[in-house]
N, C-alpha and C positions, 0 to 999 in steps of 0.2 A: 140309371137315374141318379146314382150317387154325384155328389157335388165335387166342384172341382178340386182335385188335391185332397180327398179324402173317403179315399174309397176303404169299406170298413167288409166283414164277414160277419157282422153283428146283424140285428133287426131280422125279416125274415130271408135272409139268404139262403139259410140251410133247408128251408123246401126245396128250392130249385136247383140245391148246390151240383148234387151229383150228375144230371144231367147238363148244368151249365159247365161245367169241367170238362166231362166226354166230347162236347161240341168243340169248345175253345181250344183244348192243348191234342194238337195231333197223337196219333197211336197212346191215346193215354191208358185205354184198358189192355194192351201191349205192354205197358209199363207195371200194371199190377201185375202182369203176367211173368214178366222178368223177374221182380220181386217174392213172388210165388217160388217162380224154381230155384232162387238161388238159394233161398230160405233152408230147400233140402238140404243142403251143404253144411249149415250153419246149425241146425235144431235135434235137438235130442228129445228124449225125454225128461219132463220140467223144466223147459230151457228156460230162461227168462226175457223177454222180446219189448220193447217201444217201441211206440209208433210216436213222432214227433209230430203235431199239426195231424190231428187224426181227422179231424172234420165231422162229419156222419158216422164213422167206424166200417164204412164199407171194406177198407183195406184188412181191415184186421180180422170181422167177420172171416173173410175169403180166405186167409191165414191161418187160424183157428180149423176150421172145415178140411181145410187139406192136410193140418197136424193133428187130425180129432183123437188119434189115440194118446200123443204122448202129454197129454194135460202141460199145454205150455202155460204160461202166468206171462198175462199179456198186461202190457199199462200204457192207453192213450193218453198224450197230454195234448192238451187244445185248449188257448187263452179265452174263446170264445162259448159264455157259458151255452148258449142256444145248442151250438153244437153238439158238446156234450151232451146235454138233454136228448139230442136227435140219436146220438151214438150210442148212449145207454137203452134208448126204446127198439134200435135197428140190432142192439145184441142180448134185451133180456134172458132169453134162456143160455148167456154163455157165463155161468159166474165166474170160471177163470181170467174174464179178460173187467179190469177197472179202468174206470175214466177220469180222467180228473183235469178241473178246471184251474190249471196253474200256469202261468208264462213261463216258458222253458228259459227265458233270459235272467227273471227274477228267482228260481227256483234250482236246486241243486236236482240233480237226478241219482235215484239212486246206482250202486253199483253192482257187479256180479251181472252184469246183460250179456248176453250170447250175439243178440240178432238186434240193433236200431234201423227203424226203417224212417224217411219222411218223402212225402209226397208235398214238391211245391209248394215249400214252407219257409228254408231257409232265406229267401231269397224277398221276405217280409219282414225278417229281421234287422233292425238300424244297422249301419256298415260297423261304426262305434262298436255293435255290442255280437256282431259274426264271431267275430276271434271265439270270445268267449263261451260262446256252444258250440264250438268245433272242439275245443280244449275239453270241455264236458261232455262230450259225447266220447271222446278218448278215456278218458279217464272213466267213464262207466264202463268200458267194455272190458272183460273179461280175456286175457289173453288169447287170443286164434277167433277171436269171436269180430262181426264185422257190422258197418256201416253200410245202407243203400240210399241214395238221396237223389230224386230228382230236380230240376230246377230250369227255370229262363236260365238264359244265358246271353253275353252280349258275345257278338264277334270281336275275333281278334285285331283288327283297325276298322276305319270310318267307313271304306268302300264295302266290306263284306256287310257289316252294318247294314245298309242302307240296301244291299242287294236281299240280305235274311227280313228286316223289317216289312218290303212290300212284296215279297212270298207269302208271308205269314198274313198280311192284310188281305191279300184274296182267298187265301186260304180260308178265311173267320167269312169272306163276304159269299164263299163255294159254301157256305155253312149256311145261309140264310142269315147271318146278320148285318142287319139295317149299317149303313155308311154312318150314320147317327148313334147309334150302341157302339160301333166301333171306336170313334172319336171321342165321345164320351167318356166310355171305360178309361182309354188311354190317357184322356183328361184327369181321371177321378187317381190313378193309379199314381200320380205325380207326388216325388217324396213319399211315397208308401213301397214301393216295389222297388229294389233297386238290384239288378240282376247284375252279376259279374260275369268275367271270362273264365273261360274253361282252365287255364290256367290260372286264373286268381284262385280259383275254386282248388286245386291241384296244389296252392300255396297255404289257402287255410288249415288242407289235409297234414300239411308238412308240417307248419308250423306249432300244430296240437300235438304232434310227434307220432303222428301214420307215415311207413316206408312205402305200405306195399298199397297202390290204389291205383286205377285203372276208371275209363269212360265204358259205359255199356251199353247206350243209348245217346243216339243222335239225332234229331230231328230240327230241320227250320233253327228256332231258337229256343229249342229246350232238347237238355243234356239229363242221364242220369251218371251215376258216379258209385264206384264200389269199392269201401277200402277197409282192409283188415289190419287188426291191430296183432 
């Protein structure tokens, strides 16, 4: 129902978020899943963990739970105060893990991080201001310590494009949504989302000064991505 060219995660979105996510983005709780295990890799005890665009906190809950002994110090950031609110009530009894309502564009992050995670987030940040939290997400991490980020993605020319876009259309309409919600969204999403190529995404990494990074996740038109500093 969002209006054209300005589709927001503000108002009450975050009731429905979690469940609107699961429908929309294929294998998406495969994607927490990924993100889960590779965590082992990267987490000690006390590590220090973000989650970029936390939304609800479901991801980090799920994080937490699987790291329960080694008391990690977790910090969602999410621009959208609602969410927060939702993310803090979806994790009160976890004091280790803070929420905070700051724009990761406008806001420095701290350093000394082991483990940054973001779920389909970066990819609603202005093109103008990508660089600059990819550079910051660098420079927080902790030498050997890494990056997980999913995201849209666009194909690498017009044809693949156009063959990944009406996959992914019957895919949302094999989901029960209306040809109407489809068009809509798509409308509302104009100048708010703007997904790049697996390789742009691959050049962000470089140019924040990541050697080592790698795709993990493939689907339709969304990629995840994993890169160690």
């Amino acid at each position: 129902k969002a209006a054209n060219a300005s589709w927001t995660f503000d108002n009450n979105v975050w009731k429905n978020f979690d469940n609107h996510i699961n429908d929309s983005i294929p294998l998406y709780l495969l994607c927490h899943k990924l993100g889960l295990e590779i965590s082992d890799f990267f987490l000690e005890k006390n590590s220090n963990v973000i989650d970029l665009g936390c939304s609800t906190g479901t991801f980090v809950n799920k994080l937490n739970k699987r790291h329960h002994n080694k008391n990690l110090q977790i910090k969602g950031y999410d621009a959208v105060k609602k969410m927060i609110q939702a993310a803090k009530k979806n994790n009160k009894n976890n004091k280790n893990i803070k929420f905070l309502d700051k724009d990761i564009v406008k806001n420095k992050l701290p350093s000394d991080i082991d483990f940054i995670t973001s779920y389909f987030t970066l990819s609603f940040i202005k093109p103008s201001q990508r660089q600059v939290v990819f550079n910051k997400i660098f420079k927080s991490l902790n030498w050997g310590g890494a990056v997980i980020f999913f995201d849209k993605v666009r194909a690498p020319d017009a044809r693949f494009q156009d063959i990944m876009t009406q996959i992914y259309t019957n895919y949302k309409l094999d989901r029960n949504f209306s040809p109407e919600e489809i068009i809509n969204k798509t409308n509302s999403l104009k100048g708010v989302l703007e997904p790049y190529s697996t390789n742009e995404n691959f050049l962000f990494l470089k140019r924040a000064g990541f050697k080592d990074y790698m795709t993990i996740f493939k689907c339709i038109t969304f990629e995840g991505f994993l890169a160690i500093k």
